[in-house]
C-alpha positions as CSV (number, residue, x, y, z in Angstrom):
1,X,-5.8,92.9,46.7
2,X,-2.9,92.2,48.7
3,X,0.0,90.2,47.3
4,X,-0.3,87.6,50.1
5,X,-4.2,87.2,49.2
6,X,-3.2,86.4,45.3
7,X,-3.7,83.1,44.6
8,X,-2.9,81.1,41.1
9,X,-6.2,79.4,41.5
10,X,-8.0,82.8,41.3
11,X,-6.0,83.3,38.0
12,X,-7.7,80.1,36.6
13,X,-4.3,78.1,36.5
14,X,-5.1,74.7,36.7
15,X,-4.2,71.7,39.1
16,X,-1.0,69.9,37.6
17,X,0.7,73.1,37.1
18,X,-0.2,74.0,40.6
19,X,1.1,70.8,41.7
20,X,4.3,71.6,39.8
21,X,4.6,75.2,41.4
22,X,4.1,73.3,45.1
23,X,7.3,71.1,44.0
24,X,9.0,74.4,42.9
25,X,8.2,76.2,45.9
26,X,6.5,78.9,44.4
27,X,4.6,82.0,46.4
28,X,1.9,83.5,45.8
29,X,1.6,85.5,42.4
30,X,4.3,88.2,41.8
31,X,2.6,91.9,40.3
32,X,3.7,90.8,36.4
33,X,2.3,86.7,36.6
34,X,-1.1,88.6,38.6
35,X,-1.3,91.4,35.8
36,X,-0.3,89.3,32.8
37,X,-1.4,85.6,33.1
38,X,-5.6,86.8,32.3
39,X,-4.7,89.1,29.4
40,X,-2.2,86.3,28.2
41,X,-5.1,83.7,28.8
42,X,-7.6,85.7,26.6
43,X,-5.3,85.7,23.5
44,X,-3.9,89.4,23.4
45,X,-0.5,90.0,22.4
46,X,1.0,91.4,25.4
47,X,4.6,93.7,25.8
48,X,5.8,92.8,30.0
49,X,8.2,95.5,31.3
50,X,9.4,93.8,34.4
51,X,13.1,93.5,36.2
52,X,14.5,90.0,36.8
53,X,13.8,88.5,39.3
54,X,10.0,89.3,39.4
55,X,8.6,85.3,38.1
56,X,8.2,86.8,34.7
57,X,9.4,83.5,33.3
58,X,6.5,81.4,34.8
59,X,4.0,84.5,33.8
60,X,4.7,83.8,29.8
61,X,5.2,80.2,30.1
62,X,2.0,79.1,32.5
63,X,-0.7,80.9,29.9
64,X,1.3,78.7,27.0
65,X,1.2,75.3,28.7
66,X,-2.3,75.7,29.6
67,X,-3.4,76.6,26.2
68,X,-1.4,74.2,23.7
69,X,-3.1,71.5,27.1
70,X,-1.4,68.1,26.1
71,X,1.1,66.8,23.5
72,X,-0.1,66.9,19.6
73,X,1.8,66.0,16.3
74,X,5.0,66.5,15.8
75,X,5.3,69.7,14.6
76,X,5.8,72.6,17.7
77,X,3.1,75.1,18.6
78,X,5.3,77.5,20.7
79,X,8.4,78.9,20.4
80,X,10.7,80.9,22.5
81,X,13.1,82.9,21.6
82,X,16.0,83.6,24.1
83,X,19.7,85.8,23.6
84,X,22.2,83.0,25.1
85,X,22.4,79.5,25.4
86,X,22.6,79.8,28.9
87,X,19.3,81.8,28.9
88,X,18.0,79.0,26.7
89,X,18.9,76.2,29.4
90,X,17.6,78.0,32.1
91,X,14.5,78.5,30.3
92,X,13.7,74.9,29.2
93,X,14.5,73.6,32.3
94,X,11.6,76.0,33.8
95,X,9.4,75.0,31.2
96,X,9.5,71.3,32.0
97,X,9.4,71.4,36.0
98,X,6.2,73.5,35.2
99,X,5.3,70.9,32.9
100,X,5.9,68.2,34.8
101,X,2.6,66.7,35.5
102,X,1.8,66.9,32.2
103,X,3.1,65.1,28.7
104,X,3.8,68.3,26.5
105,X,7.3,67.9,25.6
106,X,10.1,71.0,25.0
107,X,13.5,71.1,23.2
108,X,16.5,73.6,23.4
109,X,17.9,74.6,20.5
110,X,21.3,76.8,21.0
111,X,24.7,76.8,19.4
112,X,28.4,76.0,21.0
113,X,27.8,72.1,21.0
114,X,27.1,69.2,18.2
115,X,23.8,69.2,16.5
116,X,23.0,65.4,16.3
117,X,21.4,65.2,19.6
118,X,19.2,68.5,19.1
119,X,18.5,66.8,15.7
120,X,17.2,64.0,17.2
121,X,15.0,66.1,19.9
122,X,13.2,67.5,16.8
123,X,12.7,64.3,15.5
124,X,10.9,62.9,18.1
125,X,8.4,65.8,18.1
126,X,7.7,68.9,20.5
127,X,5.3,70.8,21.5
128,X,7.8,73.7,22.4
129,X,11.0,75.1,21.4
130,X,13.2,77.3,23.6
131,X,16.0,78.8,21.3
132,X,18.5,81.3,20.2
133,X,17.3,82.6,17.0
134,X,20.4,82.0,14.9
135,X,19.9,78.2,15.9
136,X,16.2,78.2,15.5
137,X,16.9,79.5,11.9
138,X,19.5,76.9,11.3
139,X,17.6,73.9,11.6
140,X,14.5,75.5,10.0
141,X,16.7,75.8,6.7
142,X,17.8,72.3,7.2
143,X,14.4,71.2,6.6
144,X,14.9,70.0,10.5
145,X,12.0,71.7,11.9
146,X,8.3,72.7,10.7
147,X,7.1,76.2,11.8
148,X,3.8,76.1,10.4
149,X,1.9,74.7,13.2
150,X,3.1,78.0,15.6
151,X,0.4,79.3,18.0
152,X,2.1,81.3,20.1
153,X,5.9,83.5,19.9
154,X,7.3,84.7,23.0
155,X,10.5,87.1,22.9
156,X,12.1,87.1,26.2
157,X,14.6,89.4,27.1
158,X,13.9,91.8,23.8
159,X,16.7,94.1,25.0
160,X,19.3,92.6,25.3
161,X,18.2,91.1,22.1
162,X,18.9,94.2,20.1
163,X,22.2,94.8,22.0
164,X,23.1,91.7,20.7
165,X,22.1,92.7,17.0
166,X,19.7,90.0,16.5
167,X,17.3,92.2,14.4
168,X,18.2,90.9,10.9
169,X,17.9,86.7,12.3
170,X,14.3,87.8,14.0
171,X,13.0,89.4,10.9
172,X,13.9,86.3,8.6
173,X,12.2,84.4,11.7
174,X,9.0,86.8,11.1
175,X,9.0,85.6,7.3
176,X,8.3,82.4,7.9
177,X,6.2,81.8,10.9
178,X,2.4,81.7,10.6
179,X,1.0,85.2,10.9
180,X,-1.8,84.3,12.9
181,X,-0.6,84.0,16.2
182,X,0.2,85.2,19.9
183,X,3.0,87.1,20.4
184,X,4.6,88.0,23.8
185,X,7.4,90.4,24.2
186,X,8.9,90.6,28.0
187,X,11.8,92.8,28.2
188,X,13.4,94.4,31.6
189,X,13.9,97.8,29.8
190,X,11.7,99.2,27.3
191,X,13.7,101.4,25.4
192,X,13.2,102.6,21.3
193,X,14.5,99.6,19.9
194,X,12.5,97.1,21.5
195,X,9.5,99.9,20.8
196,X,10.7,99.6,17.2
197,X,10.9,95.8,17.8
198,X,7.2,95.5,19.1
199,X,5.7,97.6,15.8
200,X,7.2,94.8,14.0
201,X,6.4,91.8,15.6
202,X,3.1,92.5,17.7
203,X,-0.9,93.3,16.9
204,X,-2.0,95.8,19.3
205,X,-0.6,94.8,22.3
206,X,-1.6,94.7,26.0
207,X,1.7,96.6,27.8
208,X,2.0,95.3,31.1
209,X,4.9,97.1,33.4
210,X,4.8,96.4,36.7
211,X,7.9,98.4,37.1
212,X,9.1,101.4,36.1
213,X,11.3,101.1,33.0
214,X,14.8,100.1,34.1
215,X,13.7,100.5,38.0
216,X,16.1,98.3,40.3
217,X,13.6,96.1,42.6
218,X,12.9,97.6,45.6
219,X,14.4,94.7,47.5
220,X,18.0,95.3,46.4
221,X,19.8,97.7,48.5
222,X,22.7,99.4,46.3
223,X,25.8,100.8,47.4
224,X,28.8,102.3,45.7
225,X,32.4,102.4,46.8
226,X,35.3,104.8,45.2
227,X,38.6,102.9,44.7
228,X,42.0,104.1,43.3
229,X,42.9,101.4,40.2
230,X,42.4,97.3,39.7
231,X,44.1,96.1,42.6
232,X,42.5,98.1,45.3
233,X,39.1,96.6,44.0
234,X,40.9,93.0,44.5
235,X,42.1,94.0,47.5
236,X,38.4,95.5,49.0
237,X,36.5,92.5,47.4
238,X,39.1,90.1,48.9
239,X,37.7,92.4,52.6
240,X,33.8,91.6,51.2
241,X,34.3,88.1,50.9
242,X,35.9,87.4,54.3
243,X,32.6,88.2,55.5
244,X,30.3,85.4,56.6
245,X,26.7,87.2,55.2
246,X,28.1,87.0,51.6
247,X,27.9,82.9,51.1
248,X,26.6,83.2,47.7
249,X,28.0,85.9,45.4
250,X,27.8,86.7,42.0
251,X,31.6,89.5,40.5
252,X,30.7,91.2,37.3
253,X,33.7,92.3,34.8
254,X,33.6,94.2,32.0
255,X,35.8,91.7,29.8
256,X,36.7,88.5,29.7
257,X,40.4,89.4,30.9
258,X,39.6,91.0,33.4
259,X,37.0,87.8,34.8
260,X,39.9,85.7,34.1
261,X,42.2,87.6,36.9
262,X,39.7,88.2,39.4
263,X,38.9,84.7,39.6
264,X,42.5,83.8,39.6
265,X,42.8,86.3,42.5
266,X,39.8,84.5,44.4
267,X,40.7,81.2,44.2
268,X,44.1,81.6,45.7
269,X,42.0,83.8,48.3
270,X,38.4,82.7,49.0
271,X,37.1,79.9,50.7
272,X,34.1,78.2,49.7
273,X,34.4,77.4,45.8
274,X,35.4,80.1,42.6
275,X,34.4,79.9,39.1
276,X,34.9,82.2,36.1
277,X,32.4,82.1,33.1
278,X,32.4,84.0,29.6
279,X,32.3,83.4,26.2
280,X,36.0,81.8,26.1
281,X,35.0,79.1,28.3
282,X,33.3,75.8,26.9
283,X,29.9,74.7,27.3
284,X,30.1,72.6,29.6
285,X,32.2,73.8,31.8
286,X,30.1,76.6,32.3
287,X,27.0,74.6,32.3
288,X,28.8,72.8,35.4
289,X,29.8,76.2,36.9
290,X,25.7,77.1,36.9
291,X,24.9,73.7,38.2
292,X,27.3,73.9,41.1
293,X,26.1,77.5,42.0
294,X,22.4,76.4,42.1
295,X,23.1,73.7,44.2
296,X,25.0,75.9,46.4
297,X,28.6,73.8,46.1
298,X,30.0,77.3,44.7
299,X,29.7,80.5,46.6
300,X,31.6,82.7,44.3
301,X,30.6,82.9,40.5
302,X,33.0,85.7,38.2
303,X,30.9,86.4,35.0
304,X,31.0,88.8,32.4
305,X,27.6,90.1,31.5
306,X,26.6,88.4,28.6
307,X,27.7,85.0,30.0
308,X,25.6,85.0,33.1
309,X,22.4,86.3,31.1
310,X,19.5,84.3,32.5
311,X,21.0,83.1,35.4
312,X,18.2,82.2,37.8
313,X,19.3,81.4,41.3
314,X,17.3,81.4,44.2
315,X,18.9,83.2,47.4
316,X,21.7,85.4,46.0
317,X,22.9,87.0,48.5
318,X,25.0,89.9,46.8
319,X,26.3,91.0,43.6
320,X,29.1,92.9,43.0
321,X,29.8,94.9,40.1
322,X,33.8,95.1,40.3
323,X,33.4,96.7,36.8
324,X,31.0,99.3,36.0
325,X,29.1,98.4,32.8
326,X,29.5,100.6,30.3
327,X,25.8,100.0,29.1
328,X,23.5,102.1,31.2
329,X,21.5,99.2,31.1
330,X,23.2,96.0,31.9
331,X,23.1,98.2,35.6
332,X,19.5,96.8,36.2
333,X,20.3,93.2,34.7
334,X,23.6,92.7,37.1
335,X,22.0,93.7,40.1
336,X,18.6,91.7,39.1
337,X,20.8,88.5,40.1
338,X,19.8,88.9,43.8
339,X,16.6,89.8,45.3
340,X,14.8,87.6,43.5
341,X,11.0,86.9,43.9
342,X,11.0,89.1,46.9
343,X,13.8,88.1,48.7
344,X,16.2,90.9,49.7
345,X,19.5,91.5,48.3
346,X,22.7,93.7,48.3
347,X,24.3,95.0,44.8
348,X,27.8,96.7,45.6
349,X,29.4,98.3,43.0
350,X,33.1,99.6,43.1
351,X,34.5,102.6,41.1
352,X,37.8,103.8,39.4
353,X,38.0,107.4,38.6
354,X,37.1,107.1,34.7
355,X,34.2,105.3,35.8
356,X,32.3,108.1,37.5
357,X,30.2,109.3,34.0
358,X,29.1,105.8,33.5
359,X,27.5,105.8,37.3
360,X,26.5,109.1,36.4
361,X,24.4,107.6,33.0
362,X,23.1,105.0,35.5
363,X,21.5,107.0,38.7
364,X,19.7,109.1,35.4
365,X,18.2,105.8,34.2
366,X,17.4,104.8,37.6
367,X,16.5,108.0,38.9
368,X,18.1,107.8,41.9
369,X,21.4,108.4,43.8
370,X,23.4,105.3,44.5
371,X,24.1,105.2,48.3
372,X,28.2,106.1,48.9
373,X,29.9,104.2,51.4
374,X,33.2,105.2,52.8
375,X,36.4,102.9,53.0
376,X,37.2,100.9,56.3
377,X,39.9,103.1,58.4
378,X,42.3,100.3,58.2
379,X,41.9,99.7,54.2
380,X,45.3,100.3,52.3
381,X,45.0,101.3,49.1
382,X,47.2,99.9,46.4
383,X,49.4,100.7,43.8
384,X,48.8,101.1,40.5
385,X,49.6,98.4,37.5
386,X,52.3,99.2,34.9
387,X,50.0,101.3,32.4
388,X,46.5,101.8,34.4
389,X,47.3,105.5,34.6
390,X,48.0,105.9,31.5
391,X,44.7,104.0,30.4
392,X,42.6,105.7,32.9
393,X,43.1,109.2,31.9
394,X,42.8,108.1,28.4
395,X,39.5,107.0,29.2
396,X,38.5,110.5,31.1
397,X,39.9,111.8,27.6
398,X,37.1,109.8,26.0
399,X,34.3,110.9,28.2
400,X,35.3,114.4,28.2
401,X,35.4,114.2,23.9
402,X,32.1,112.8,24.4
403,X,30.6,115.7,26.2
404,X,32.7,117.7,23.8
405,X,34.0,117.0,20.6
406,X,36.2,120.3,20.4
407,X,38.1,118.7,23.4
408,X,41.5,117.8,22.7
409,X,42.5,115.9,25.6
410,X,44.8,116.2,28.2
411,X,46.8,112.6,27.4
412,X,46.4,114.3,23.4
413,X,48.3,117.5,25.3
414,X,51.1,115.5,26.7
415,X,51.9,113.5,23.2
416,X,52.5,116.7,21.3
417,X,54.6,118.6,24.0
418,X,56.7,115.0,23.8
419,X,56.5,115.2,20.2
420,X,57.9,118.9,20.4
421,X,60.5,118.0,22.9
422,X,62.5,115.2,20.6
423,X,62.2,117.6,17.3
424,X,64.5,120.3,19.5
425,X,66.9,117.6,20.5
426,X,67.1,116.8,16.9
């Protein structure tokens, strides 16, 4: 079947949450919310390998609304477990426009702001917790919230879970959480820890990969560009963003510094609205940054990577990784920001000499060569800051070591002729 003949009511979903989809302006079923949602439905534990992007948040949430039906006790009957509080946010928010016509009631339970009013959420009763697993725990310790009641556990996200060393807070999760029930695992990469992670929390899972593992979607069209140092990536972005097709845009960095002087850059530059987000920044300023992106106020977001986790924002238009990520994997994550749900998108990633072995770790993951595209004829490259040369062939030291441990190094070289030099003027 074709995905245009697909139809939620051929999956059994019911009316209200059909309503809800209408108001959401939802499509027709995506490959993992067609594949998953009936094996979901018939109580299996299920692992979903699928990029994001593909609607794999309404394929784990629809099956759980439409089992725990309408709201009962106090007590919650579904949890799920998300990496960020931004992911967390995003998440609830889904599960109650999907639950909309419905009275099931859902809570979000994250760190980085006061507990009282998360306190009093429990209180009231829910029928389903979205979380981050060190705040789940913390209220369960508190004697703030009841576990016993669980039916179903989904784990969203399961990679970057273990690159964020959650292991040891899901394991004392696993301890005290009924052991009969559904688990879910959805994850965009399915590498040996979250393999390592399923043995421990699933029952003979379902695995459901409507992707190849780690796959870019095949409505993102990648390009990479080759540029000298830090400011000649300011300066080619600044080119990128005089252009009118790029009207919502999402700028990667690899560290918080770095987001923090791009986006100081932009906003003297850009028109249309710049914001910066990462771990430094408060809650509800970046809360207000995803707001204003989603409504389409802000055209230009800066993020480092785990900051815009989870972001879920129809109609990106391009991303741009002005970093490389230095995790292979995070490659797929970034560039899952646009072409969402089928929509087409453009990644562009720009490159600094001591960057070309990380590309090199990501076309082998992706199995593929990113498209090169060459500089404009009338782009002037730019100098060098006080120390980037020095940094970047310490770096190309570092890879090279890697490759080789017996390698020395060529900055190593130049210290001990140095070294040599001031013992003879001695």
């Amino acid at each position: 079947m074709s995905p245009d003949e697909r139809s939620f009511e051929a999956l059994g979903v019911t009316r209200q949450f059909i309503n809800a989809m209408d108001d959401m302006g939802y499509g027709p079923p995506t490959d993992i919310q067609w594949q998953a949602l009936p094996r979901m439905r018939s109580g299996q534990d299920l692992i979903g390998v699928a990029q994001t992007g593909t609607g794999k948040t309404a394929a784990f949430v629809l099956p759980m609304l439409m089992r725990l039906k309408f709201a009962q006790g106090d007590a919650p009957r579904a949890v799920i477990l998300e990496p960020t509080k931004e992911l967390v946010i995003q998440t609830s928010r889904h599960v109650q426009m999907l639950a909309k016509y419905t009275d099931l009631r859902c809570a979000a339970l994250y760190g980085g702001s006061g507990t009282h009013q998360q306190r009093e959420d429990l209180r009231s009763g829910q029928d389903i917790i979205v979380a981050t697993p060190g705040r789940l725990m913390d209220f369960y310790l508190k004697g703030d919230l009841i576990l016993k009641k669980l039916q179903v556990l989904v784990l969203d996200e399961a990679d970057r879970m273990m690159d964020m060393g959650f292991m040891h807070q899901l394991r004392s999760i696993l301890e005290v959480i009924p052991v009969k029930r559904q688990n879910l695992l959805f994850s965009a990469t399915f590498n040996e820890r979250v393999e390592e992670l399923s043995h421990e929390f699933l029952e003979f899972p379902t695995k459901v990969e409507v992707t190849p593992s780690a796959t870019p979607a095949e409505t993102i069209d990648q390009y990479l560009v080759e540029l000298p140092n830090f400011k000649s990536k300011l300066a080619y972005l600044e080119g990128l963003l005089a252009k009118e097709e790029f009207d919502r845009v999402i700028v990667f960095c690899r560290t918080k510094d770095r987001a923090d002087r791009v986006h100081r850059f932009l906003d003297r530059k850009v028109e249309g609205g710049v914001k910066v987000i990462h771990s430094n920044k408060g809650q509800n300023t970046r809360i207000n940054a995803f707001k204003d992106f989603q409504d389409g106020t802000l055209r230009v977001l800066v993020a480092t990577d785990v900051s815009a986790r989870g972001i879920d924002v129809a109609n990106v238009s391009h991303v741009v990784n002005f970093d490389i990520p230095r995790m292979r994997e995070d490659y797929t994550h970034r560039i899952g920001r646009t072409g969402r749900a089928l929509n087409q998108g453009e990644a562009i990633s720009l490159m600094d000499p001591s960057e070309v072995y990380f590309v090199n770790q990501i076309e082998e993951l992706i199995g593929g060569r990113i498209e090169r595209i060459p500089l404009p004829d009338d782009f002037q490259e730019e100098e060098f800051l006080p120390g980037e040369k020095k940094e970047l062939a310490r770096e190309l030291d570092r890879q090279k070591q890697k490759l080789n441990p017996d390698y020395k190094g060529a900055f190593h070289e130049r210290k001990k002729k140095s070294k040599k030099k001031l013992r003879k003027r001695r």
